[in-house]
N, CA, C and O atoms as a Tinker XYZ file with bonds, in Angstrom:
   424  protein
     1  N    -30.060000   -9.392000   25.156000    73     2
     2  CA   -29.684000   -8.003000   24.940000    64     1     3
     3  C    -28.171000   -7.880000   24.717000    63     2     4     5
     4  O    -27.624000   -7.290000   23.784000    81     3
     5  N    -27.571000   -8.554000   25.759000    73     3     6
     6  CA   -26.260000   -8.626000   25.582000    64     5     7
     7  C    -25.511000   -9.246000   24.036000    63     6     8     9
     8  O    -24.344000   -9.008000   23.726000    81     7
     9  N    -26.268000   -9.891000   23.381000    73     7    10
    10  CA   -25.773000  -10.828000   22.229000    64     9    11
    11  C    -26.105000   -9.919000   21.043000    63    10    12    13
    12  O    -25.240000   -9.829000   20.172000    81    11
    13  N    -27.106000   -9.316000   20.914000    73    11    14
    14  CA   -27.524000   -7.958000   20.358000    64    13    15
    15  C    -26.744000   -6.819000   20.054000    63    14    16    17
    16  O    -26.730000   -6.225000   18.976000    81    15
    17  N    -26.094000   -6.550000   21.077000    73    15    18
    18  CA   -25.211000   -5.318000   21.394000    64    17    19
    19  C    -24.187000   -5.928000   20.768000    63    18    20    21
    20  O    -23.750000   -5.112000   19.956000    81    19
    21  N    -23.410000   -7.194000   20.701000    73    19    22
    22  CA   -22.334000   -7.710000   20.330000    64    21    23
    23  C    -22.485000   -7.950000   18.814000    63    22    24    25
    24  O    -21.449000   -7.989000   18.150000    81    23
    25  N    -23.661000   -8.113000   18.207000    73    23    26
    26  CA   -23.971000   -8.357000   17.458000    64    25    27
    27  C    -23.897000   -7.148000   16.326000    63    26    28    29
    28  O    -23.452000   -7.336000   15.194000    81    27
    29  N    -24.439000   -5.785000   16.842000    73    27    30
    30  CA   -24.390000   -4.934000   16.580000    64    29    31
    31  C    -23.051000   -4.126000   16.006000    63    30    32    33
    32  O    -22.794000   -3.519000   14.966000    81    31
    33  N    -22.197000   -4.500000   17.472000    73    31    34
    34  CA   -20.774000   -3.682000   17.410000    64    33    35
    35  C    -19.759000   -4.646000   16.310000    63    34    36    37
    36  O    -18.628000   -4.326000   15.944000    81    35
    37  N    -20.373000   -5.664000   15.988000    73    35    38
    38  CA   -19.112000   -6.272000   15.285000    64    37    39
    39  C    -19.834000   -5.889000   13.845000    63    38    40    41
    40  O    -19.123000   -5.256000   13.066000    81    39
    41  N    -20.660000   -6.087000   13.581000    73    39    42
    42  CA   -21.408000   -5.154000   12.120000    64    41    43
    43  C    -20.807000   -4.065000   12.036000    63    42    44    45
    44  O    -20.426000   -3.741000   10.912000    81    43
    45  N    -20.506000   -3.087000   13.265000    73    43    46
    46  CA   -20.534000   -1.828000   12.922000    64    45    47
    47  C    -19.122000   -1.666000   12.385000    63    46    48    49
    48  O    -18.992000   -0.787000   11.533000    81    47
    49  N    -17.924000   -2.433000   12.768000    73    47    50
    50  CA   -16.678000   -2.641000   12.687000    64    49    51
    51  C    -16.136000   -3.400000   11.343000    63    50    52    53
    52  O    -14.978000   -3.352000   10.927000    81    51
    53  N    -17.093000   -4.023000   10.828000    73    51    54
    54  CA   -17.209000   -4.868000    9.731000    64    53    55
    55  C    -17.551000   -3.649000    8.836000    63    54    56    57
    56  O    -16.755000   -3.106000    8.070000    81    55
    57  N    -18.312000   -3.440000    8.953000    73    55    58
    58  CA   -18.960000   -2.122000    7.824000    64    57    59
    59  C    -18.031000   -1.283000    7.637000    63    58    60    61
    60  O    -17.959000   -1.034000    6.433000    81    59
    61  N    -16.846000   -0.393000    8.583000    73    59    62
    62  CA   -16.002000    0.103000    8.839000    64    61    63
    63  C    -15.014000   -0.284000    8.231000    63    62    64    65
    64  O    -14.429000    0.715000    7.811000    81    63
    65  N    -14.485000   -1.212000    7.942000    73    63    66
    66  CA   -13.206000   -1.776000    7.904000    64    65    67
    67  C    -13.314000   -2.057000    6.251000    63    66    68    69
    68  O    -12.504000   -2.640000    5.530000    81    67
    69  N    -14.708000   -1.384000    5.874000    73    67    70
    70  CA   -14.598000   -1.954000    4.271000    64    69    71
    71  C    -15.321000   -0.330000    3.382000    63    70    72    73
    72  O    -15.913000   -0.224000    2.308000    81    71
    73  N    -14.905000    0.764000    4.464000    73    71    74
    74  CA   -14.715000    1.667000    3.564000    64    73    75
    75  C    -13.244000    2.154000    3.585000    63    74    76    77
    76  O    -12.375000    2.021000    4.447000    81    75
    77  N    -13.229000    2.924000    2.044000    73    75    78
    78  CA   -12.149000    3.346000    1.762000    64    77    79
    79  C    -11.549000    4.411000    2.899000    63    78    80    81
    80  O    -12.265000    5.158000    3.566000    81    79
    81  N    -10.027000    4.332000    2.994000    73    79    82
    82  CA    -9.416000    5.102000    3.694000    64    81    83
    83  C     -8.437000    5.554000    2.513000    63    82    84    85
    84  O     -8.304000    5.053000    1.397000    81    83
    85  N     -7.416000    7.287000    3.426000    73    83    86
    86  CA    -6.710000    7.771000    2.182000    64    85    87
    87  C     -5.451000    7.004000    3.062000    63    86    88    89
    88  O     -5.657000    6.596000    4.206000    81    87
    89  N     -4.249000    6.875000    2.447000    73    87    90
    90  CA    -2.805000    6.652000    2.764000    64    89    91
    91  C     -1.968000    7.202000    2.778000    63    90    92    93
    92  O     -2.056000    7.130000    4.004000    81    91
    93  N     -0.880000    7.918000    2.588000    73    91    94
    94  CA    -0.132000    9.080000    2.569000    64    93    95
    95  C      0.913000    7.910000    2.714000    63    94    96    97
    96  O      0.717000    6.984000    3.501000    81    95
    97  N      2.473000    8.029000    1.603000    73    95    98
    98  CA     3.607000    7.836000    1.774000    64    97    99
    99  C      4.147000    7.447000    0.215000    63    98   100   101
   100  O      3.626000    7.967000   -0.771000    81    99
   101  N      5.218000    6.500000    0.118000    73    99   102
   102  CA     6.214000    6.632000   -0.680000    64   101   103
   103  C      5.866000    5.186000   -1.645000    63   102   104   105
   104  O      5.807000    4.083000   -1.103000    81   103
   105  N      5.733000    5.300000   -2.561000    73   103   106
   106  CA     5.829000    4.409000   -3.608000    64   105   107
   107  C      7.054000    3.129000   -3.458000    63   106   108   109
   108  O      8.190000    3.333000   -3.887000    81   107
   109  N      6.726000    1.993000   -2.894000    73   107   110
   110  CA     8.047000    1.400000   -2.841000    64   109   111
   111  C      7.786000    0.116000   -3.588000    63   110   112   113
   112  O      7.022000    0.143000   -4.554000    81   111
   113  N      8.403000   -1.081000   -3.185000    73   111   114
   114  CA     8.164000   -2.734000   -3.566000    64   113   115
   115  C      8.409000   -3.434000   -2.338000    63   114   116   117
   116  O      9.024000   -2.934000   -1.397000    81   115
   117  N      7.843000   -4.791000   -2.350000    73   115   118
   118  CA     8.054000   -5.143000   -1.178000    64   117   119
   119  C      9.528000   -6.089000   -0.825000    63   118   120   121
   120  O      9.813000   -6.833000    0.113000    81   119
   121  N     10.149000   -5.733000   -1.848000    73   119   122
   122  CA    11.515000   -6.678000   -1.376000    64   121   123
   123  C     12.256000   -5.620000   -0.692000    63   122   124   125
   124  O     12.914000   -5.843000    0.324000    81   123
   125  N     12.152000   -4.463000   -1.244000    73   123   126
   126  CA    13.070000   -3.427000   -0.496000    64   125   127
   127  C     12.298000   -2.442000    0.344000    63   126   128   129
   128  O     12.988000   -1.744000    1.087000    81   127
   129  N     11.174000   -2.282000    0.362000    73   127   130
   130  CA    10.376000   -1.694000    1.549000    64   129   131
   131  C     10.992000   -0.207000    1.359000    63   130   132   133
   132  O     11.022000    0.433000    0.308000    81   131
   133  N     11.594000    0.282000    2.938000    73   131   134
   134  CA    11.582000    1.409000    3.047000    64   133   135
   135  C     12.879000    1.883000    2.730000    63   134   136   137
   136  O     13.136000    3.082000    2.844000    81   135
   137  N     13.942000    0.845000    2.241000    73   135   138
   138  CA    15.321000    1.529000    1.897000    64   137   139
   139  C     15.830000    0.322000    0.289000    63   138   140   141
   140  O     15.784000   -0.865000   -0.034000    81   139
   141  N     16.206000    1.444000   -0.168000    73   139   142
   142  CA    17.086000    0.796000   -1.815000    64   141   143
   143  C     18.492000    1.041000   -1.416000    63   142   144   145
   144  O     19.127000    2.068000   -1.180000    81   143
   145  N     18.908000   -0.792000   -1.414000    73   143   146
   146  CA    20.416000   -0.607000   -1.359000    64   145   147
   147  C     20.658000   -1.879000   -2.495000    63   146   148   149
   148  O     21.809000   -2.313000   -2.531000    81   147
   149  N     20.127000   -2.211000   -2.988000    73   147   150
   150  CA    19.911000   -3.613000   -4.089000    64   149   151
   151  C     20.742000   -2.754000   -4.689000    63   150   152   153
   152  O     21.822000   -2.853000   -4.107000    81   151
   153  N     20.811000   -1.915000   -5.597000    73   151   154
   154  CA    21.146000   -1.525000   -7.062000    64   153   155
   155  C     22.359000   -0.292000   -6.349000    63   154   156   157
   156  O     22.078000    0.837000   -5.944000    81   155
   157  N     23.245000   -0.720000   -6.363000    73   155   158
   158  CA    24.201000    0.570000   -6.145000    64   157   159
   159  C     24.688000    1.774000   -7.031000    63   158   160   161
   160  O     25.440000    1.672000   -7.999000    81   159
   161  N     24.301000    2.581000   -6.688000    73   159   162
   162  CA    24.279000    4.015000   -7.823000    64   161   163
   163  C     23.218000    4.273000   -8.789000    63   162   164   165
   164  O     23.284000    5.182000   -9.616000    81   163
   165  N     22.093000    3.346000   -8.659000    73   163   166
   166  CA    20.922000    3.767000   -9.067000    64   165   167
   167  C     20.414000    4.291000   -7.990000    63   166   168   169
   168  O     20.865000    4.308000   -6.844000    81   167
   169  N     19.053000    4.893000   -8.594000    73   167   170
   170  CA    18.453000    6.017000   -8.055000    64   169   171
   171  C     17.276000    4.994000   -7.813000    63   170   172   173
   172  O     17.029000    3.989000   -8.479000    81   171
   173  N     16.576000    5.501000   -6.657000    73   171   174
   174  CA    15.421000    4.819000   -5.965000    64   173   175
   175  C     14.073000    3.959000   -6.746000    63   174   176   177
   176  O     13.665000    2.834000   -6.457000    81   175
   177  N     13.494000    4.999000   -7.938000    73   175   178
   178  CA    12.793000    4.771000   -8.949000    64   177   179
   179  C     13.480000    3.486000   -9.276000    63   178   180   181
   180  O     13.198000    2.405000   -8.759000    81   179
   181  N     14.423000    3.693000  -10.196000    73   179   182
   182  CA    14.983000    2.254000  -11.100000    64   181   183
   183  C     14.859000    1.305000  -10.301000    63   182   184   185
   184  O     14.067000    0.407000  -10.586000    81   183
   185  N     15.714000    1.248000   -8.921000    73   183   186
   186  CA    15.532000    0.260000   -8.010000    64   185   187
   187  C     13.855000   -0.692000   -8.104000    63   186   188   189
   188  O     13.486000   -1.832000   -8.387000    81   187
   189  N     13.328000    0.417000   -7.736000    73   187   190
   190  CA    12.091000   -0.040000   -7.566000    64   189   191
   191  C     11.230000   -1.117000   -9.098000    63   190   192   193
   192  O     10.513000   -2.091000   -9.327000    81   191
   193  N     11.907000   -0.143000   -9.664000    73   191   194
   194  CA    11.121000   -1.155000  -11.575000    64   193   195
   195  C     11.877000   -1.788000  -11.341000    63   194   196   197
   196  O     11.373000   -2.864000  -11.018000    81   195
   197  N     13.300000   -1.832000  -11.268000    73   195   198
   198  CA    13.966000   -3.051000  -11.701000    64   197   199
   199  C     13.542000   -4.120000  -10.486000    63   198   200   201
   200  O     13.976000   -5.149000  -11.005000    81   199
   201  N     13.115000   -4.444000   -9.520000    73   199   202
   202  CA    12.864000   -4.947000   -8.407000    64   201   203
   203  C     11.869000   -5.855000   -8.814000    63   202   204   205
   204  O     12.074000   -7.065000   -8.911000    81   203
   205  N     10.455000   -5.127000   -9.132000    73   203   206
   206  CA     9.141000   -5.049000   -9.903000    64   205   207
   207  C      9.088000   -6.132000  -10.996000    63   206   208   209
   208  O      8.210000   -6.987000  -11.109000    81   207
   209  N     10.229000   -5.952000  -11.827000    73   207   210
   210  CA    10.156000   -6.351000  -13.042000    64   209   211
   211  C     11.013000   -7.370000  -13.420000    63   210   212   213
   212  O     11.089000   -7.874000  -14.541000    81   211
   213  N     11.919000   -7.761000  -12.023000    73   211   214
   214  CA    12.565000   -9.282000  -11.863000    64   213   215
   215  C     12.196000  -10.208000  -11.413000    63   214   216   217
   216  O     12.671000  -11.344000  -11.422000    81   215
   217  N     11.485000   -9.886000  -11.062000    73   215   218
   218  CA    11.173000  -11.007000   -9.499000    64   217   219
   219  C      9.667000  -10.908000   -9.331000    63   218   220   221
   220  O      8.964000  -10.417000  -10.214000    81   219
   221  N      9.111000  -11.443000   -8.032000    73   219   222
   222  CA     7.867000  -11.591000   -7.240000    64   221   223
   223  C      7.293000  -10.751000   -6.707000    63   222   224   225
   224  O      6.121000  -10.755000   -6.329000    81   223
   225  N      8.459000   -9.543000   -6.588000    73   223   226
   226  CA     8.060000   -8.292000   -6.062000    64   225   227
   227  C      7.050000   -7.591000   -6.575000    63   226   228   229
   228  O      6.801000   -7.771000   -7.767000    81   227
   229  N      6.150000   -6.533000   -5.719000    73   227   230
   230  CA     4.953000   -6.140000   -6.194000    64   229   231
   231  C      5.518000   -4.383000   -5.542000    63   230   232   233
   232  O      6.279000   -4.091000   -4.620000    81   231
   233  N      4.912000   -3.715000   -6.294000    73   231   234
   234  CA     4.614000   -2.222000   -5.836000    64   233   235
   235  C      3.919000   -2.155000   -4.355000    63   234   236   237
   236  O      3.181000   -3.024000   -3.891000    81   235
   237  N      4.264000   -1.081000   -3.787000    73   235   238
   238  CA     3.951000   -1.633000   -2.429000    64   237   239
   239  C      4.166000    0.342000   -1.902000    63   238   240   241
   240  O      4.802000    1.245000   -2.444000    81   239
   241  N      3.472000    0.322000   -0.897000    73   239   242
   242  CA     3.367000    1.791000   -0.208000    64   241   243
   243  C      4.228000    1.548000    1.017000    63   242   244   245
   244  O      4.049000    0.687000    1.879000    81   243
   245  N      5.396000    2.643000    0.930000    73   243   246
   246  CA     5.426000    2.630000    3.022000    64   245   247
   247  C      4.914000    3.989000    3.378000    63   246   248   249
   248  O      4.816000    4.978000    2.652000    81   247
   249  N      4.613000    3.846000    4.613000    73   247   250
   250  CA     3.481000    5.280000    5.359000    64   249   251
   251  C      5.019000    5.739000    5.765000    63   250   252   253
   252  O      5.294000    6.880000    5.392000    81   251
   253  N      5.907000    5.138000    6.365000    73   251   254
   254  CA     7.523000    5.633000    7.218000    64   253   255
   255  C      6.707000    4.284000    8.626000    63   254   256   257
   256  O      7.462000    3.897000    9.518000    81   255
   257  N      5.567000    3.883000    8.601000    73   255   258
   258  CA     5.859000    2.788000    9.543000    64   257   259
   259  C      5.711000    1.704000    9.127000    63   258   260   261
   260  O      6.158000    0.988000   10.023000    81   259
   261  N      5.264000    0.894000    8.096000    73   259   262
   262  CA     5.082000    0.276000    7.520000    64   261   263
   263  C      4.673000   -0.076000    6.285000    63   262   264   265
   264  O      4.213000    0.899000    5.691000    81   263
   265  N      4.651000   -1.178000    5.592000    73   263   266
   266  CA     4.680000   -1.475000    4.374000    64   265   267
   267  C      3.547000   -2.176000    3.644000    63   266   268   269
   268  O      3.169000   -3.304000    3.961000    81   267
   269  N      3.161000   -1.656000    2.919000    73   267   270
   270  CA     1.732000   -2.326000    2.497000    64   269   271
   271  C      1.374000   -2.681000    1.348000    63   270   272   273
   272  O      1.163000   -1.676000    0.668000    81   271
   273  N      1.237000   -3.411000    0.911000    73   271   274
   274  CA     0.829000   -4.175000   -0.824000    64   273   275
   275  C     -0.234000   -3.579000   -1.643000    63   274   276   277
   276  O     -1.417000   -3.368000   -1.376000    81   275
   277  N      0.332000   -3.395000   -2.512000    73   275   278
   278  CA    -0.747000   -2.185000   -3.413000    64   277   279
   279  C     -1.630000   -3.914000   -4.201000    63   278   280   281
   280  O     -1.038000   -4.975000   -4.398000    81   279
   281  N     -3.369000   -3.575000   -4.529000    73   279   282
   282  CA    -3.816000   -4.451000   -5.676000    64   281   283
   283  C     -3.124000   -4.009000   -6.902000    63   282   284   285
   284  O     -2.418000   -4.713000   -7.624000    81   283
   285  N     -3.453000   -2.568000   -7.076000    73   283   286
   286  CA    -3.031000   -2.130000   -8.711000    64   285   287
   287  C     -1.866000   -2.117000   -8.750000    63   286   288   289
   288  O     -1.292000   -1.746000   -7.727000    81   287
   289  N     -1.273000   -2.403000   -9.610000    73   287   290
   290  CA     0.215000   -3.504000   -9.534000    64   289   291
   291  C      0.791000   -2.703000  -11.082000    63   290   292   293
   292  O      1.820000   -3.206000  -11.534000    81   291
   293  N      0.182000   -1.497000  -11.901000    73   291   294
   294  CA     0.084000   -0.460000  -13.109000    64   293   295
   295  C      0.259000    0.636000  -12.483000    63   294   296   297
   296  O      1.380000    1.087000  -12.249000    81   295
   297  N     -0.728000    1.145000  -12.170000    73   295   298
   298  CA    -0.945000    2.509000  -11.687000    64   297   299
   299  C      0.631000    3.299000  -11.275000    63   298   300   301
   300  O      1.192000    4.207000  -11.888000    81   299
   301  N      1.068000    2.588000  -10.033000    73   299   302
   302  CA     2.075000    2.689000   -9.429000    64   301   303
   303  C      3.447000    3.242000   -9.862000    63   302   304   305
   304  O      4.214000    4.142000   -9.519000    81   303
   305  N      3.359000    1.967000  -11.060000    73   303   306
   306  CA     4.909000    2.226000  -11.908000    64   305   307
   307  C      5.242000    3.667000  -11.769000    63   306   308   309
   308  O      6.292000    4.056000  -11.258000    81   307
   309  N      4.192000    4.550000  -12.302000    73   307   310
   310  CA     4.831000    6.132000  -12.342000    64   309   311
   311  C      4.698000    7.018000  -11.162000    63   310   312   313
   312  O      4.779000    8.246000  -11.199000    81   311
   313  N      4.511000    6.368000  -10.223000    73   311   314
   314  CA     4.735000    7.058000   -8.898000    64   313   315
   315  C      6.356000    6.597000   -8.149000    63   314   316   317
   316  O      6.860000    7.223000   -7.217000    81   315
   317  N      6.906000    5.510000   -8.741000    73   315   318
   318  CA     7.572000    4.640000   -8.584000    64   317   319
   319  C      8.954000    5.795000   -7.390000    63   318   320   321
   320  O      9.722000    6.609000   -7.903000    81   319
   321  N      8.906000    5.574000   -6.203000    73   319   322
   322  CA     9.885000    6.689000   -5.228000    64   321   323
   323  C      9.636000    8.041000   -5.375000    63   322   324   325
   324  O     10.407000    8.999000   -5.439000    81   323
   325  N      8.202000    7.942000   -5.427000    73   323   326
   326  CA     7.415000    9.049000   -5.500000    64   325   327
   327  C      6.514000    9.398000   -4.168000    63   326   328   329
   328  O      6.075000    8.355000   -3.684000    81   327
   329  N      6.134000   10.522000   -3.473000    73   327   330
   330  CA     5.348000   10.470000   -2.364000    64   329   331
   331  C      3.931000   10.520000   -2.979000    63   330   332   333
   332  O      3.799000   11.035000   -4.089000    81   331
   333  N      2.764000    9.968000   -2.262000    73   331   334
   334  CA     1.880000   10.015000   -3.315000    64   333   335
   335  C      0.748000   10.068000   -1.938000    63   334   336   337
   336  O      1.092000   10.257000   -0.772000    81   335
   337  N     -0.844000    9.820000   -2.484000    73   335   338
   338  CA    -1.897000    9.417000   -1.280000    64   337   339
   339  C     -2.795000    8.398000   -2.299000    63   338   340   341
   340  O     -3.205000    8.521000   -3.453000    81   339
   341  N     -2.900000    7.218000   -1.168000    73   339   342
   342  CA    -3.467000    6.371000   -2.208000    64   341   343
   343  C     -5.249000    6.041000   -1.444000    63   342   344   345
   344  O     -5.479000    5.829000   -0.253000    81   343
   345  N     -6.003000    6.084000   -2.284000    73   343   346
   346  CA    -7.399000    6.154000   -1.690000    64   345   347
   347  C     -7.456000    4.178000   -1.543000    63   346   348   349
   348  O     -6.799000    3.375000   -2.206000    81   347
   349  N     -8.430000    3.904000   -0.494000    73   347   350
   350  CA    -8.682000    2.068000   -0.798000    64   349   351
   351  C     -9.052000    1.480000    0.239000    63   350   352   353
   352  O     -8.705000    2.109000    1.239000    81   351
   353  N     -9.546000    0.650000    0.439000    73   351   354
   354  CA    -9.958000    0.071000    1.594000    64   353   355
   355  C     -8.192000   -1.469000    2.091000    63   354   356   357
   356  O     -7.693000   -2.289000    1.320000    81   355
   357  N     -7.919000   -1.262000    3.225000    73   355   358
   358  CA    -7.083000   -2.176000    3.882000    64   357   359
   359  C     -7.454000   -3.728000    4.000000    63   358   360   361
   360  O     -8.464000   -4.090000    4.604000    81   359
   361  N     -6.467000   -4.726000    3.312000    73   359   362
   362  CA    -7.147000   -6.039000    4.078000    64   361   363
   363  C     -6.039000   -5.947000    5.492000    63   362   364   365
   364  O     -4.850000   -5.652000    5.369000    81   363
   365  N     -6.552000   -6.191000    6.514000    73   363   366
   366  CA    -5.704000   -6.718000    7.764000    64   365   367
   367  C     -4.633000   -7.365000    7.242000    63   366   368   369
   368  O     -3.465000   -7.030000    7.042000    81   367
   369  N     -5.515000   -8.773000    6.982000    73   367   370
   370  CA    -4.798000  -10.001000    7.580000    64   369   371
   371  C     -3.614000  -10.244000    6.432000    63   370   372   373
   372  O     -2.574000  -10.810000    6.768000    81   371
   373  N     -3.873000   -9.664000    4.679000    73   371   374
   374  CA    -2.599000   -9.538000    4.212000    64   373   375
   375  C     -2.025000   -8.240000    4.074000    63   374   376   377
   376  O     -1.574000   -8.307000    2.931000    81   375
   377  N     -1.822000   -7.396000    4.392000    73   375   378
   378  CA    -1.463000   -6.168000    4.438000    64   377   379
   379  C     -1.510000   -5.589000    3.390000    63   378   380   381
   380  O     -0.559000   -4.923000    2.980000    81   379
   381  N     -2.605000   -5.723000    2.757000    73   379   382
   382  CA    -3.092000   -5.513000    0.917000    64   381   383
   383  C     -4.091000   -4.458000    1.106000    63   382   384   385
   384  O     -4.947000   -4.532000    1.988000    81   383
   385  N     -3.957000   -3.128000   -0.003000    73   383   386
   386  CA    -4.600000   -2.307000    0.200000    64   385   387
   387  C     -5.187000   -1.981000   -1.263000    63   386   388   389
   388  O     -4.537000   -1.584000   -2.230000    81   387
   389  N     -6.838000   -2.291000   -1.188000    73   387   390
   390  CA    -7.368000   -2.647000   -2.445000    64   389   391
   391  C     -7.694000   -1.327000   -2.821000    63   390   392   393
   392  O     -8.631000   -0.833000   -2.194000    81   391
   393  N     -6.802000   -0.170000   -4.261000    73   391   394
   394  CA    -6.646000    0.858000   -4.607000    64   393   395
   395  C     -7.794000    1.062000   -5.469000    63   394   396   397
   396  O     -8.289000    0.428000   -6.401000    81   395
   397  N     -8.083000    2.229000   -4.821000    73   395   398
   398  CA    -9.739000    2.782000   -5.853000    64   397   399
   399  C     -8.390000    4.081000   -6.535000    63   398   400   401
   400  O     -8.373000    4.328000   -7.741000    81   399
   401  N     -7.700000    4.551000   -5.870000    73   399   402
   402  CA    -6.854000    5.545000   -6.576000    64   401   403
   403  C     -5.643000    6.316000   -6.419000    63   402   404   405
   404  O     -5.649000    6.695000   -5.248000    81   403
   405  N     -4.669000    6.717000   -6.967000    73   403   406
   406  CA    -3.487000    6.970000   -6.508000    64   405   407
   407  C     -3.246000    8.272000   -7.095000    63   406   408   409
   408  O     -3.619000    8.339000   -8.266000    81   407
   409  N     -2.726000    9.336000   -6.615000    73   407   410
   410  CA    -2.292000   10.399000   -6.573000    64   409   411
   411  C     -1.002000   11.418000   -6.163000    63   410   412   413
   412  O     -0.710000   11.534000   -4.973000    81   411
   413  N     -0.444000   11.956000   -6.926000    73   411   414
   414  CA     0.815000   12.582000   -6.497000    64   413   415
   415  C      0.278000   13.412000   -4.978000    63   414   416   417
   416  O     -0.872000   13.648000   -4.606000    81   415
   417  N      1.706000   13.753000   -4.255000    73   415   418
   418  CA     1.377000   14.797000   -2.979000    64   417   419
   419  C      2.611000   15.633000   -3.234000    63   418   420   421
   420  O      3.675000   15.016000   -3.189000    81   419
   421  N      2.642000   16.470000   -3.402000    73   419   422
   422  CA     3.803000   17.936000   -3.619000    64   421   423
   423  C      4.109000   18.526000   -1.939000    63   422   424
   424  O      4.845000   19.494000   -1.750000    81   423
């Protein structure tokens, strides 16, 4: 009974963990996360493409607590230091958040 119940609750957590959730925050990359000081006297956006579009860096969400790796690696560009809500299910273990969709927030 006991192995059952365990059996149960980790299904139920599994099943859980692979529907979509919404996100709420700021369009960033992951070299510069939650602050642009790379590019001095550019504006946050540029930072962010130019970041994007040198390097290894990927488009990336911060909530204001952390930082999270977008899949759609397109979409983004025009949200780019933009506040937005992004629909998707979370991986944990890489902090990758697989985007069904992204949306402005006013």
């Amino acid at each position: 009974m006991k192995q059952t119940l365990t059996l149960v609750f980790a299904a139920t957590l599994a099943f859980a963990a692979n529907q979509p959730q919404t996100f709420t925050g700021v369009i960033t990359d992951t070299m510069c996360g939650k602050t642009h000081g790379m590019t001095p006297g550019q504006s946050d956006d540029k930072c962010i493409a130019m970041c994007v579009k040198g390097s290894a860096t990927q488009y990336a969400l911060y909530d204001g607590n952390a930082v999270f790796k977008l899949s759609d690696q397109k979409t983004p560009a025009k949200f780019a230091a933009k506040r937005v809500r992004v629909t998707g299910t979370l991986d944990e273990k890489t902090h990758t958040i697989k985007v069904t969709s992204i949306e402005s927030v006013e």
